[in-house]
MDTraj code that builds the backbone (N, CA, C; nanometers):
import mdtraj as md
import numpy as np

residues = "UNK UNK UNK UNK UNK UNK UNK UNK UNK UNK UNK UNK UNK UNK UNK UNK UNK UNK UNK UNK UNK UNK UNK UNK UNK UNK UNK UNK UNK UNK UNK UNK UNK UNK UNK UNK UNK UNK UNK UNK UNK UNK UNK UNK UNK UNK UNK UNK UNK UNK UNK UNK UNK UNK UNK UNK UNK UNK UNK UNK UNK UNK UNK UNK UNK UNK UNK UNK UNK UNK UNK UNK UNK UNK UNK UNK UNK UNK UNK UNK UNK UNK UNK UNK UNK UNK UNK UNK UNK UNK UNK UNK UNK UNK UNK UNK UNK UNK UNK UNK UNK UNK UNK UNK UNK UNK UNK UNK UNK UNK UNK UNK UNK UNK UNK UNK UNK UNK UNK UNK UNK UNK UNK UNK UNK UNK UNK UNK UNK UNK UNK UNK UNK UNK UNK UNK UNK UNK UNK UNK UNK UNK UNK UNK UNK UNK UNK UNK UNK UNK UNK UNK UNK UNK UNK UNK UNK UNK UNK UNK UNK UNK UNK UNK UNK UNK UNK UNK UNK UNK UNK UNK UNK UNK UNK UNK UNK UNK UNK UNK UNK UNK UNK UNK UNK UNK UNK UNK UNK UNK UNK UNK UNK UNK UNK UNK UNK UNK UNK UNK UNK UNK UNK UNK UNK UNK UNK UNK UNK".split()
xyz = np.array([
    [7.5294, 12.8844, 2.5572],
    [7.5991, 12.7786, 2.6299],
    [7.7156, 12.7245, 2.5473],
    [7.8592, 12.7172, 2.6155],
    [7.9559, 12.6515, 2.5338],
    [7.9411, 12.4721, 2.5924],
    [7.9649, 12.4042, 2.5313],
    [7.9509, 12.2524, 2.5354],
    [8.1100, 12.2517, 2.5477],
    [8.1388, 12.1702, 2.6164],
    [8.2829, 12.0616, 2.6116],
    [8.2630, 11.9225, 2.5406],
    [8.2689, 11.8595, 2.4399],
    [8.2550, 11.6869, 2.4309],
    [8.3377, 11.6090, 2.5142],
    [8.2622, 11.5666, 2.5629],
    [8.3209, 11.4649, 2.6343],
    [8.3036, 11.3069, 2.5937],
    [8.4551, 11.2279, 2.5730],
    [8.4699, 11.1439, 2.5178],
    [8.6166, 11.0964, 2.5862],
    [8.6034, 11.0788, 2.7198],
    [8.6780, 11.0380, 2.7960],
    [8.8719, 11.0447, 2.7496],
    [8.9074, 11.1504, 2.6836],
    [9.0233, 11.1506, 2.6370],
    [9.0408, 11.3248, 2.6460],
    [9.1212, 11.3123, 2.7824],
    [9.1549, 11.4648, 2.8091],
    [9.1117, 11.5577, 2.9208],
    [9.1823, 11.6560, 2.9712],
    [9.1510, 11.7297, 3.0451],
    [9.0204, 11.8336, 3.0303],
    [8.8768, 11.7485, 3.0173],
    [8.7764, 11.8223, 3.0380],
    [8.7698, 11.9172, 3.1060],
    [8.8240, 11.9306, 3.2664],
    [8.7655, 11.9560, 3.3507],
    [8.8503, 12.1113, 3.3692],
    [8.9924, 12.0884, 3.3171],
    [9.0800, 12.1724, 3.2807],
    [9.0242, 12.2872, 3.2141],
    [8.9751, 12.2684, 3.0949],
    [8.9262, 12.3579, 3.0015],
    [8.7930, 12.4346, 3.0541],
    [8.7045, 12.3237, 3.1127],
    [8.5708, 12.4045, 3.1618],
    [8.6327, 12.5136, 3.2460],
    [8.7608, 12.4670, 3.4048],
    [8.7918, 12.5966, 3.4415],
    [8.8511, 12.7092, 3.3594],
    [8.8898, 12.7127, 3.3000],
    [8.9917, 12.7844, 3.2142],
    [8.8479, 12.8981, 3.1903],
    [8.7201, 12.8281, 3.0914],
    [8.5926, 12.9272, 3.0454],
    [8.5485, 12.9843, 3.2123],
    [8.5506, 12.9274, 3.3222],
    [8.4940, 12.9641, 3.4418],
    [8.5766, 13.0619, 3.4832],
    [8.6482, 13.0751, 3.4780],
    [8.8234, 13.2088, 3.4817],
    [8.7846, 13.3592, 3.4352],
    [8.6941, 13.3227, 3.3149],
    [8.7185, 13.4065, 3.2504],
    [8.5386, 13.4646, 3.2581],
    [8.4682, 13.4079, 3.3215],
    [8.4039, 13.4244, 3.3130],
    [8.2486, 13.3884, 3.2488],
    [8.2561, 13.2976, 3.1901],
    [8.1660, 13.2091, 3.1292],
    [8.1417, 13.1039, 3.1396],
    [8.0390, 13.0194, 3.1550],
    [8.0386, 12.8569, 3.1865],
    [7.9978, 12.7959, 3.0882],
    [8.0492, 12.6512, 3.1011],
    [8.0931, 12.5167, 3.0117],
    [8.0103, 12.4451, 3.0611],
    [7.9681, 12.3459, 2.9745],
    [7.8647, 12.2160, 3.0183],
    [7.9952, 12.0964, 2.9686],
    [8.0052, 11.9987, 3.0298],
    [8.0662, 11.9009, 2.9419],
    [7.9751, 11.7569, 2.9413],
    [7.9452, 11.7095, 2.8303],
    [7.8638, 11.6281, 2.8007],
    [7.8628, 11.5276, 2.6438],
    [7.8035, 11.4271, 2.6553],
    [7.7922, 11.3255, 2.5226],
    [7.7107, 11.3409, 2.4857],
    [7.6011, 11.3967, 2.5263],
    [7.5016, 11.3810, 2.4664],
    [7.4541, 11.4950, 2.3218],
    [7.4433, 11.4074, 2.2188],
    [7.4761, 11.4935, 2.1539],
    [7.3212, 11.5884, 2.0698],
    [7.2053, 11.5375, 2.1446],
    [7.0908, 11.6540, 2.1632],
    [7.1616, 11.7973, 2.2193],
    [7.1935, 11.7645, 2.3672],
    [7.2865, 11.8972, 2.4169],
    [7.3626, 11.9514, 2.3422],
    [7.4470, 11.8638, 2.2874],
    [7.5334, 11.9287, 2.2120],
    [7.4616, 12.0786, 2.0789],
    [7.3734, 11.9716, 2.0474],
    [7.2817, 12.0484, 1.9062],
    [7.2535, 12.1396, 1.9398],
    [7.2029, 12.1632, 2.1069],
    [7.1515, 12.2690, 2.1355],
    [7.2371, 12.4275, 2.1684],
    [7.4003, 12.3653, 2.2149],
    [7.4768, 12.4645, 2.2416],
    [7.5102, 12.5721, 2.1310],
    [7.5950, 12.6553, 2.1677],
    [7.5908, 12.8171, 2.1140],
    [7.7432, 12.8127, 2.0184],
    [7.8414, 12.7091, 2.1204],
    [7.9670, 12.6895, 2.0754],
    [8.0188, 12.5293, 2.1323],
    [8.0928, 12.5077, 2.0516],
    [8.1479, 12.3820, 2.1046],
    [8.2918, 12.3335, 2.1243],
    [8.3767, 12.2796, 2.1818],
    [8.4904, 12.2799, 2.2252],
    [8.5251, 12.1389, 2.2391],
    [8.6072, 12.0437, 2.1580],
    [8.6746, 11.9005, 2.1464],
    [8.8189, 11.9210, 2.1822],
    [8.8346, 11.9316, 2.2990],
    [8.9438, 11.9063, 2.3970],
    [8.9934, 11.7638, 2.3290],
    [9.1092, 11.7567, 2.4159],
    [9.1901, 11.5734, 2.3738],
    [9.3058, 11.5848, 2.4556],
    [9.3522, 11.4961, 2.4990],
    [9.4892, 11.4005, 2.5252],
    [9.4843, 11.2492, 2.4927],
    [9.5854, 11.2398, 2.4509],
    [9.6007, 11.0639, 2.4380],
    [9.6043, 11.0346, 2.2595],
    [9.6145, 10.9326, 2.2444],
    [9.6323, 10.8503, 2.1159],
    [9.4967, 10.8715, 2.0107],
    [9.5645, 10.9230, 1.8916],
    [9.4427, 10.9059, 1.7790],
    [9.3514, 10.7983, 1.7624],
    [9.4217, 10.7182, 1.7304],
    [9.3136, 10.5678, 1.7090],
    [9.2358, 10.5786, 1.8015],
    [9.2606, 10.5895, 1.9511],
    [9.2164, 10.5460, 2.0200],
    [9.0538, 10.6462, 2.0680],
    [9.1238, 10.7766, 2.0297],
    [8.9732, 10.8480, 2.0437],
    [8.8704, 10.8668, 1.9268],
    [8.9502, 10.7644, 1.8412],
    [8.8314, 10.7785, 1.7136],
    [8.7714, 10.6850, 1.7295],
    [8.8139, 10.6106, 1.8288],
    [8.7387, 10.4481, 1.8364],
    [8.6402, 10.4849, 1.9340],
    [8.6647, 10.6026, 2.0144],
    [8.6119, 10.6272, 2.1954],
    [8.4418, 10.6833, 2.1170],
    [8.4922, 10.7510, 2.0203],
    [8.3823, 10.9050, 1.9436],
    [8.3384, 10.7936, 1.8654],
    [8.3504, 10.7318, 1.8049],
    [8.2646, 10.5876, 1.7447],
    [8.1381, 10.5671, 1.8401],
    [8.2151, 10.4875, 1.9283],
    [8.1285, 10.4141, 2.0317],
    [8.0494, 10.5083, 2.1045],
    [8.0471, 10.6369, 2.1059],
    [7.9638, 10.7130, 2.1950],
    [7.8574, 10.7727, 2.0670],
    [7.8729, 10.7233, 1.9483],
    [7.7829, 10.7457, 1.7872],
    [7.8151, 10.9557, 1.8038],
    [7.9439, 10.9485, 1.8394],
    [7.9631, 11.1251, 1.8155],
    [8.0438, 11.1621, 1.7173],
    [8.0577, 11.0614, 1.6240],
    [8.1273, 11.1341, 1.4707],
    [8.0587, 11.2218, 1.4119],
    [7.9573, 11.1643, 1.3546],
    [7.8303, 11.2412, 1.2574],
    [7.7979, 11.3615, 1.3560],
    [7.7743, 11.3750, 1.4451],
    [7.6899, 11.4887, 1.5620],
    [7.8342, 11.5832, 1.5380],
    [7.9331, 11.5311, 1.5681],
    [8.1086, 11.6375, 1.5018],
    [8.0748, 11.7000, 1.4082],
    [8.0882, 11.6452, 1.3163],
    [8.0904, 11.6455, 1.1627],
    [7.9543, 11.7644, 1.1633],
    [7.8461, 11.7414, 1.1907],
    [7.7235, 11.8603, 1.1319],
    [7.7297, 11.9351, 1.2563],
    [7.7774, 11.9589, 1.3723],
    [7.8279, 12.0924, 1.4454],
    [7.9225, 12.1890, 1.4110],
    [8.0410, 12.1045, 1.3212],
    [8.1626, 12.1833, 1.2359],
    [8.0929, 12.2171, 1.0876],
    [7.9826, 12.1871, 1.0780],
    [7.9173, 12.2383, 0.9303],
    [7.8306, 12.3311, 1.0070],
    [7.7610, 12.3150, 1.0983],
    [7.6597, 12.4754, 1.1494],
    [7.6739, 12.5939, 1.1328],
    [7.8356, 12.6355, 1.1271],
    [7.8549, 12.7676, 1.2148],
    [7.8572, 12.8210, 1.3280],
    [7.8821, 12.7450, 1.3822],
    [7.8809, 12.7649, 1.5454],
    [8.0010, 12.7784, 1.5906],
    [8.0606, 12.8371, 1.6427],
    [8.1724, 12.8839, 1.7104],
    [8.2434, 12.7052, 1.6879],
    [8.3310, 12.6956, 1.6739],
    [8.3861, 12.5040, 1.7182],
    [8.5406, 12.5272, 1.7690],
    [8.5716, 12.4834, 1.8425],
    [8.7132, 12.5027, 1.8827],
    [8.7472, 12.3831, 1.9132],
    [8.8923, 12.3067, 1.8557],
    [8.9224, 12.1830, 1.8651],
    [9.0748, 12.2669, 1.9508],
    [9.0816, 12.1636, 2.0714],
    [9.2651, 12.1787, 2.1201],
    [9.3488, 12.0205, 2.1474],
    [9.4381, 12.0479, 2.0891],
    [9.5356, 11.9284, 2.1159],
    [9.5239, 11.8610, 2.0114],
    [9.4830, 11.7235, 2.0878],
    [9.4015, 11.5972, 1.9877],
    [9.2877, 11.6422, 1.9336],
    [9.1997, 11.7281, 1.9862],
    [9.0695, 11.7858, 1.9449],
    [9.0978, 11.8158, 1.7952],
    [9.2477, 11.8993, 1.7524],
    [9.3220, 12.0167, 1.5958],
    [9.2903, 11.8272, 1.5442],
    [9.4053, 11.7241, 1.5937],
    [9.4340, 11.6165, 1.5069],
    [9.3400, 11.5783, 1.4218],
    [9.2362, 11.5496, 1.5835],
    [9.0843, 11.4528, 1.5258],
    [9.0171, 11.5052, 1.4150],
    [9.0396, 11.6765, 1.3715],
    [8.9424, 11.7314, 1.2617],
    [8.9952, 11.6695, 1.1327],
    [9.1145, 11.6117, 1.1192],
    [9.2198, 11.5709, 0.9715],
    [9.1479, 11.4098, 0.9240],
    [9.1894, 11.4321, 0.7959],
    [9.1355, 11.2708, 0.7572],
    [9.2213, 11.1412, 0.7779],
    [9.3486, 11.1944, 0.8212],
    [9.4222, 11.0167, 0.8357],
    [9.5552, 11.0886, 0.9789],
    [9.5461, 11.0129, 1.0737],
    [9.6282, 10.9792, 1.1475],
    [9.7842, 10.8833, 1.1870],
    [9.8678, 10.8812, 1.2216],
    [9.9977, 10.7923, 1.2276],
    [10.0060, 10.7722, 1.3142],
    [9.9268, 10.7335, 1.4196],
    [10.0051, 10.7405, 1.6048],
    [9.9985, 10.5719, 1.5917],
    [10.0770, 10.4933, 1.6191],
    [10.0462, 10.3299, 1.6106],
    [9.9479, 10.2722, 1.5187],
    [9.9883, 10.3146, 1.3724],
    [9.9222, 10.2857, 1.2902],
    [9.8885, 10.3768, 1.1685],
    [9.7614, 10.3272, 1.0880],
    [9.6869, 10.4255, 1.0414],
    [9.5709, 10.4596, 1.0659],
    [9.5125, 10.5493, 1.0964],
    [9.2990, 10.5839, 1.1317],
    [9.2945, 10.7048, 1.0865],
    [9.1549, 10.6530, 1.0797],
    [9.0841, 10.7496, 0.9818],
    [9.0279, 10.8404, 1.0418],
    [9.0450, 10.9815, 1.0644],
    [8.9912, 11.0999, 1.1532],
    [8.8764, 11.1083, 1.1241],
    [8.8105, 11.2679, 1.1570],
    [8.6859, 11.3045, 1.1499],
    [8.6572, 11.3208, 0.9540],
    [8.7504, 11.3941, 0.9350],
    [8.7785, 11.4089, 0.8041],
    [8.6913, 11.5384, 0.7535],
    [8.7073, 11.6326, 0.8644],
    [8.6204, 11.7673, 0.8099],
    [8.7782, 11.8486, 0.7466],
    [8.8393, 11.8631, 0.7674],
    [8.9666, 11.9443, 0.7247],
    [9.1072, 11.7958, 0.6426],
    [9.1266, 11.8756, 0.4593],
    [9.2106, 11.7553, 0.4439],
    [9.3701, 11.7563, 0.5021],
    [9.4031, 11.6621, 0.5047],
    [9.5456, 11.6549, 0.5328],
    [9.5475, 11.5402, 0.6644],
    [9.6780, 11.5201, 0.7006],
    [9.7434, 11.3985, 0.7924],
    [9.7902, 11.4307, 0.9110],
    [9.8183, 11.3627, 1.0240],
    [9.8745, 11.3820, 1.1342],
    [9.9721, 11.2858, 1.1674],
    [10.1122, 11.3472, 1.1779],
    [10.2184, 11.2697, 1.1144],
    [10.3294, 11.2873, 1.2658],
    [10.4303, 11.2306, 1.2867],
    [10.5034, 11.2287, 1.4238],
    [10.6252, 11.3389, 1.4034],
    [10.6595, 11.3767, 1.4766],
    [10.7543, 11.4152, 1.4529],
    [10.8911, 11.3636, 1.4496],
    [10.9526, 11.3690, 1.3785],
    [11.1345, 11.3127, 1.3060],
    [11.2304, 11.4272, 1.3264],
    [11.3376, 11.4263, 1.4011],
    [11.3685, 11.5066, 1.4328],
    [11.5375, 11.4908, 1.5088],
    [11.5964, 11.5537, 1.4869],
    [11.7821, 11.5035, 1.5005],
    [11.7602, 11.4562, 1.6993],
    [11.8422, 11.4068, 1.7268],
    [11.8357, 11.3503, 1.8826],
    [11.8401, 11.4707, 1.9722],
    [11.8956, 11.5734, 1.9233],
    [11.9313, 11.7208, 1.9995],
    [11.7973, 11.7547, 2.0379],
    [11.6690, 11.7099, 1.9873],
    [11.5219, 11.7775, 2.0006],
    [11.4066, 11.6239, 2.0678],
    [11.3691, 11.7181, 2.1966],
    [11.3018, 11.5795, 2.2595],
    [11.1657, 11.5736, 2.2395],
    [11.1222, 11.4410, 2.1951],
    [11.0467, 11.3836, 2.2125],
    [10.9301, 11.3477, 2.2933],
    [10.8006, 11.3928, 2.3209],
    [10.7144, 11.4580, 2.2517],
    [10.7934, 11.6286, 2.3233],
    [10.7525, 11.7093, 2.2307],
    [10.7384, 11.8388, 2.2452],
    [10.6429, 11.9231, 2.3556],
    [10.7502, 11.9807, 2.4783],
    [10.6853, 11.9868, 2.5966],
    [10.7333, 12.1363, 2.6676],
    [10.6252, 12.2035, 2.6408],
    [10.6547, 12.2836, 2.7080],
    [10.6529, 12.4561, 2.6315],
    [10.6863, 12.5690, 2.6915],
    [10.6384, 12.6770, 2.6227],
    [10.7000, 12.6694, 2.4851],
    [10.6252, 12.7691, 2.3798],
    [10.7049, 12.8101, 2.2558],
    [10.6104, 12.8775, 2.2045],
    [10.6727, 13.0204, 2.0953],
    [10.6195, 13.0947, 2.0347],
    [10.5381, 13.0301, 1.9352],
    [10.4113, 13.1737, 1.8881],
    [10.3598, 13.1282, 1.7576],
    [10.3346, 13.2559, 1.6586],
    [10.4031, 13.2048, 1.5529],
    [10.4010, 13.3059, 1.4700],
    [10.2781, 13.3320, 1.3519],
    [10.2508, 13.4215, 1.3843],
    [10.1139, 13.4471, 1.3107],
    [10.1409, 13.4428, 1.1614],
    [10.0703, 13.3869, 1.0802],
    [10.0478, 13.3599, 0.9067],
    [9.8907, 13.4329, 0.8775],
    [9.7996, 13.3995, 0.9283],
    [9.6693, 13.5087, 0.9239],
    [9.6183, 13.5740, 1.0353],
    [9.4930, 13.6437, 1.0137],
    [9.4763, 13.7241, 1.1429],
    [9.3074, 13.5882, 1.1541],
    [9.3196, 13.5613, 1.2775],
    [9.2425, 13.4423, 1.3232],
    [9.1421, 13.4943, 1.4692],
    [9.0215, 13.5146, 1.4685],
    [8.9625, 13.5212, 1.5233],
    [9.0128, 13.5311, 1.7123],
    [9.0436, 13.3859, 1.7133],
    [9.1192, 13.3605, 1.8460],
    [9.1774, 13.3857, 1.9277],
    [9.3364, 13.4910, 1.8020],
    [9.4086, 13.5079, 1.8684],
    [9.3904, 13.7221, 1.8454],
    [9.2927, 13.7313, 1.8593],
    [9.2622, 13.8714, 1.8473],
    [9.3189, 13.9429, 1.9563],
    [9.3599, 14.0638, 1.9541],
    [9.4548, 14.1530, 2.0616],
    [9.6040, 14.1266, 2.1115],
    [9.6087, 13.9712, 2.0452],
    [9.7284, 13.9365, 2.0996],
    [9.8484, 13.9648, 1.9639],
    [9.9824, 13.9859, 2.0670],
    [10.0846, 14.0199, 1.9321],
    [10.1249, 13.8848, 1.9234],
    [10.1987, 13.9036, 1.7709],
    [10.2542, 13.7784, 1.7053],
    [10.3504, 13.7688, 1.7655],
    [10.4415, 13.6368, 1.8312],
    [10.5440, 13.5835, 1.9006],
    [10.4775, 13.5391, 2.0665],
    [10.3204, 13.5439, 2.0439],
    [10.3252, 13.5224, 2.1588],
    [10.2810, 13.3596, 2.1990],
    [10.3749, 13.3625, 2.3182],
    [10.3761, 13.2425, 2.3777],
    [10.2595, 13.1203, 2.4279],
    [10.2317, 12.9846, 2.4218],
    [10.1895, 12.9366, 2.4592],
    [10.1927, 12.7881, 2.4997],
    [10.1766, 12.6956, 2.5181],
    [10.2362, 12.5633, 2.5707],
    [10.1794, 12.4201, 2.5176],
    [10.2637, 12.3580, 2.4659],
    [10.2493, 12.2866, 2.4148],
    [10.2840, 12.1096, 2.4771],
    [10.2304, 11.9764, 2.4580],
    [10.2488, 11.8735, 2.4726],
    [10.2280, 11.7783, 2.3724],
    [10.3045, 11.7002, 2.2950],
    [10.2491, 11.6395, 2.1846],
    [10.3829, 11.6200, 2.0868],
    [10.3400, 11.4931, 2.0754],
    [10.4698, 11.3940, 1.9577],
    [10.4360, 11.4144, 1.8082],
    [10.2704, 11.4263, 1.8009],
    [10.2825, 11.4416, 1.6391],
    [10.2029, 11.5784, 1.6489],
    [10.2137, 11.6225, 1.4975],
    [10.1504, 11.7591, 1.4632],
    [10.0610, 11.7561, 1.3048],
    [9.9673, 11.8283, 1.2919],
    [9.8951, 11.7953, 1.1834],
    [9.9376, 11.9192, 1.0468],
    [9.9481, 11.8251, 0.9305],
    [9.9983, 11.8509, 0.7961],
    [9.8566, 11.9288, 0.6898],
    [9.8135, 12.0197, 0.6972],
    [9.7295, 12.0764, 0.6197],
    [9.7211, 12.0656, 0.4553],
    [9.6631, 11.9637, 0.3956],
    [9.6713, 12.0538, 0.2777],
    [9.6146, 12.1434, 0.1815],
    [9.5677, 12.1979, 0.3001],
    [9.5448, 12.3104, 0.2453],
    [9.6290, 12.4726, 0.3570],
    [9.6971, 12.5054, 0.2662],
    [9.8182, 12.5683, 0.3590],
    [9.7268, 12.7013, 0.3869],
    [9.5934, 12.7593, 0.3588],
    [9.5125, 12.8444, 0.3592],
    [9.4858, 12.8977, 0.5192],
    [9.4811, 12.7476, 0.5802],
    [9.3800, 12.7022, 0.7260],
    [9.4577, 12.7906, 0.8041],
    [9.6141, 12.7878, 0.8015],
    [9.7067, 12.7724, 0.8674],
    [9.7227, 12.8894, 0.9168],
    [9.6835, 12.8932, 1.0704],
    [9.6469, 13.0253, 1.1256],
    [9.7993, 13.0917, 1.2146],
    [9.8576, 12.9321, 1.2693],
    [10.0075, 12.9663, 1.3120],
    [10.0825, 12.8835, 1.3086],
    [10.2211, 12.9085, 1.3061],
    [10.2891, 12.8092, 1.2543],
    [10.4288, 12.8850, 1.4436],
    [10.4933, 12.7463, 1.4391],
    [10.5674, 12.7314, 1.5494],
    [10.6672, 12.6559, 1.5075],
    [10.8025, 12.6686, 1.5780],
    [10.8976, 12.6465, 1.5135],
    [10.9806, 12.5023, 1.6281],
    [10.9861, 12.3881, 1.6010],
    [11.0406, 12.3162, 1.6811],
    [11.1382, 12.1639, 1.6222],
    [11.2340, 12.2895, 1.5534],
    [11.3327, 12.1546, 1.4804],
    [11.2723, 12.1706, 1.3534],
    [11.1448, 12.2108, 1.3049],
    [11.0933, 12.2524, 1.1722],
    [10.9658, 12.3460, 1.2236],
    [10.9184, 12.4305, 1.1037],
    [10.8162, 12.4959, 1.1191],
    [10.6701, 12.3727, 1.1270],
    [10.5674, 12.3942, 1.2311],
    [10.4572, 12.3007, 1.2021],
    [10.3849, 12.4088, 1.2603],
    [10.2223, 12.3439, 1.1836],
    [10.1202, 12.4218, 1.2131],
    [10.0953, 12.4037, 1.3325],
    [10.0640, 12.5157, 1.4354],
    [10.0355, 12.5248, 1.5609],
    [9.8714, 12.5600, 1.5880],
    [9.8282, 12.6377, 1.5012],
    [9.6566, 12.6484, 1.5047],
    [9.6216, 12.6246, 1.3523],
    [9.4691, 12.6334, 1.3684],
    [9.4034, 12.6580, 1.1900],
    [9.3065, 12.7647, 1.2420],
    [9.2903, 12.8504, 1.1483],
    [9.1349, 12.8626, 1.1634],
    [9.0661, 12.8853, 0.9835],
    [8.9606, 12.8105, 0.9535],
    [8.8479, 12.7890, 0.8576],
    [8.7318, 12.8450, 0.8424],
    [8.6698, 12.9878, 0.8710],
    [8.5134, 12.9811, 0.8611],
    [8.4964, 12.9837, 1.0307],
    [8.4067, 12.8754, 1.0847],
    [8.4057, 12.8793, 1.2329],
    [8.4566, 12.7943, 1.3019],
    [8.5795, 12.7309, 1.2464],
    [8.6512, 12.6370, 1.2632],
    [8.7499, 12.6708, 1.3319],
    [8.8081, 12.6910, 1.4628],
    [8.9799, 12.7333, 1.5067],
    [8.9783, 12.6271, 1.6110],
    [9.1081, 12.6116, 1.5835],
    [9.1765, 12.4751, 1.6615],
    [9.3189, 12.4834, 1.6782],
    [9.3731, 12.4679, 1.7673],
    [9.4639, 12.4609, 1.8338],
    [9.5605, 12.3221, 1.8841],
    [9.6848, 12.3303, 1.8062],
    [9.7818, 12.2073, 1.9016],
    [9.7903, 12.2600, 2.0387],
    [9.8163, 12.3891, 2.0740],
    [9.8904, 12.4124, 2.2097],
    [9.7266, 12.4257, 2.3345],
    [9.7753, 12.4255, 2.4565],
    [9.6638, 12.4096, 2.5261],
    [9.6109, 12.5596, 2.5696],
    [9.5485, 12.6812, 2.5289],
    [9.4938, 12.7789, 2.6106],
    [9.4626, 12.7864, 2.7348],
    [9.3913, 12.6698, 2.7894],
    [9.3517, 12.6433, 2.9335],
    [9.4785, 12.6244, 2.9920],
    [9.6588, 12.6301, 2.9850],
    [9.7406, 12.6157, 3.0180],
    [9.8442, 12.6912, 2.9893],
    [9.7692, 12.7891, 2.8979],
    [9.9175, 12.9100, 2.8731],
    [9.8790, 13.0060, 2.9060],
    [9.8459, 12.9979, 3.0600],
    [9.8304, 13.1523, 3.1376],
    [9.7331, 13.2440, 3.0962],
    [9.7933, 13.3605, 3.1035],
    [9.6742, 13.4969, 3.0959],
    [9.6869, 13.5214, 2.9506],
    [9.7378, 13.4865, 2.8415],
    [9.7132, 13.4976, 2.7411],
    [9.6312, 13.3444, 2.6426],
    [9.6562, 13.2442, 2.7151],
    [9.5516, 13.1238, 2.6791],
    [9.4591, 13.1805, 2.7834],
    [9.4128, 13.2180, 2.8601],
    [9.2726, 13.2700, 2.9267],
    [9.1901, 13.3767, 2.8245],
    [9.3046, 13.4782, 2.7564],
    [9.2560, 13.5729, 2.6605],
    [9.1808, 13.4857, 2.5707],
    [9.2415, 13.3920, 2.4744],
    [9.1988, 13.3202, 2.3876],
    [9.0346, 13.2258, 2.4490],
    [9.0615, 13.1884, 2.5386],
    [8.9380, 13.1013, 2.6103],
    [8.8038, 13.2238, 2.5641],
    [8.8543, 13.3771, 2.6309],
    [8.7173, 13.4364, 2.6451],
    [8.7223, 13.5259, 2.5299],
    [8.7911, 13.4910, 2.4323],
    [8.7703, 13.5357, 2.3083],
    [8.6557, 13.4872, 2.2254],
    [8.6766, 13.3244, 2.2620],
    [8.5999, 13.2373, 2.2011],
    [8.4573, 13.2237, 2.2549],
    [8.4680, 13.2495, 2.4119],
    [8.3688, 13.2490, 2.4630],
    [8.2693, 13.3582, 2.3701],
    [8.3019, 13.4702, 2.3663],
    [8.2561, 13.6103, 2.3225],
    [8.1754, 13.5966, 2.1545],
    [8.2592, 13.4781, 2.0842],
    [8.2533, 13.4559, 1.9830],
    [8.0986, 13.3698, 1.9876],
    [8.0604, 13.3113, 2.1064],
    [7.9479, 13.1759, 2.1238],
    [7.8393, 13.3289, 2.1244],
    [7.8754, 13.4193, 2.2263],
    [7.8003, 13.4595, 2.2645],
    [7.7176, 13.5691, 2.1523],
    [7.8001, 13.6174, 2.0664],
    [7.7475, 13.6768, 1.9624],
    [7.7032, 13.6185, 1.8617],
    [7.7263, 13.4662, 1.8274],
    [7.6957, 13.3754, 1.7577],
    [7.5318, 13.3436, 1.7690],
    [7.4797, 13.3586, 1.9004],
    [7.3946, 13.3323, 1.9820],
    [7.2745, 13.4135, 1.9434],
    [7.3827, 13.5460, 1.9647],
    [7.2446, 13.6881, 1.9677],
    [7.1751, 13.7139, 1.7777],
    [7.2921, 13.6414, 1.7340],
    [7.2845, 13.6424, 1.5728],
    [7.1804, 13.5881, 1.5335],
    [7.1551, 13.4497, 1.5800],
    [7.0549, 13.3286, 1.5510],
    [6.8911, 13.3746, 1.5731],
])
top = md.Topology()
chain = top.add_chain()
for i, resn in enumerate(residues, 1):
    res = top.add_residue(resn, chain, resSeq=i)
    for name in ("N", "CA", "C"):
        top.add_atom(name, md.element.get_by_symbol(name[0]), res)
traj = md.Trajectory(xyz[None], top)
């Protein structure tokens, strides 16, 4: 079973179709027994940092994060999901992320010629070979929404990098860690590839155990 968290910030419902596309089904849920119990897990996001670290507070789903991204279990963070894994945030302020991966999530600065948030298709250029984006060639396209982008430091993670007024990391992947700024559930038949890549990844994860 892949889990969605749900923590009221983001197109849940988006992503579950995206795994239903392809062939596999999604639970989306808080509860984070379910969660323990799933095969893979998936922290979708839209909206403001602070604000979903305050949301994942109040639903007591930090810690249940935190020892699902230590399991081994397939984990796939997209969007805000990549941000939330970093230890310090900038969106109206400062907050303190999940803090499983180090480094910051910082806005983008950028000459007036380049708009504000960043919308819409763009390449990604591959730096390692990442689970995720398996079969697919490097330059390939996917879609993006989002004002800030997250600063690794550890430049290791850094699975793709995308070019928009400066190079920024566009995925990571860690161990069983891959996460994504751009949305898969929204970049067509090649974010569908990636969906049932991952799916494939729960499912052998599964037969392993």
């Amino acid at each position: 079973m892949i889990a969605i968290i749900d923590y009221q910030m983001g197109n849940l419902r988006s992503v579950q179709k995206g795994f239903e596309k392809v062939g596999h089904a999604a639970t989306i849920t808080c509860d984070a027994r379910e969660l323990a119990r799933a095969d893979a897990i998936v922290l979708p996001g839209v909206g403001a940092f602070g604000d979903a670290m305050a949301e994942l507070r109040r639903r007591d789903l930090v810690e249940p994060i935190r020892d699902l991204a230590a399991s081994g279990k397939p984990f796939l963070g997209i969007c805000l999901g990549l941000q939330l894994l970093f230890e310090t945030g900038f969106e109206g302020g400062q907050h303190q992320g999940l803090g499983i991966l180090p480094g910051e999530v910082v806005r983008f600065d950028l000459p007036p010629t380049f708009k504000v948030p960043h919308m819409g298709w763009n390449s990604l250029r591959f730096c390692q070979p990442t689970p995720l984006l398996s079969g697919l060639p490097d330059g390939t396209y996917a879609y993006f929404v989002h004002s800030y982008y997250v600063v690794p430091a550890e430049p290791s993670i850094v699975a793709t990098e995308t070019n928009y007024g400066l190079d920024f990391c566009s995925s990571i992947c860690r161990g069983n860690l891959l996460a994504t700024q751009f949305h898969p559930e929204k970049s067509q038949a090649d974010g569908l590839q990636m969906l049932k890549t991952f799916a494939e990844l729960a499912v052998q994860s599964a037969a392993a155990r």
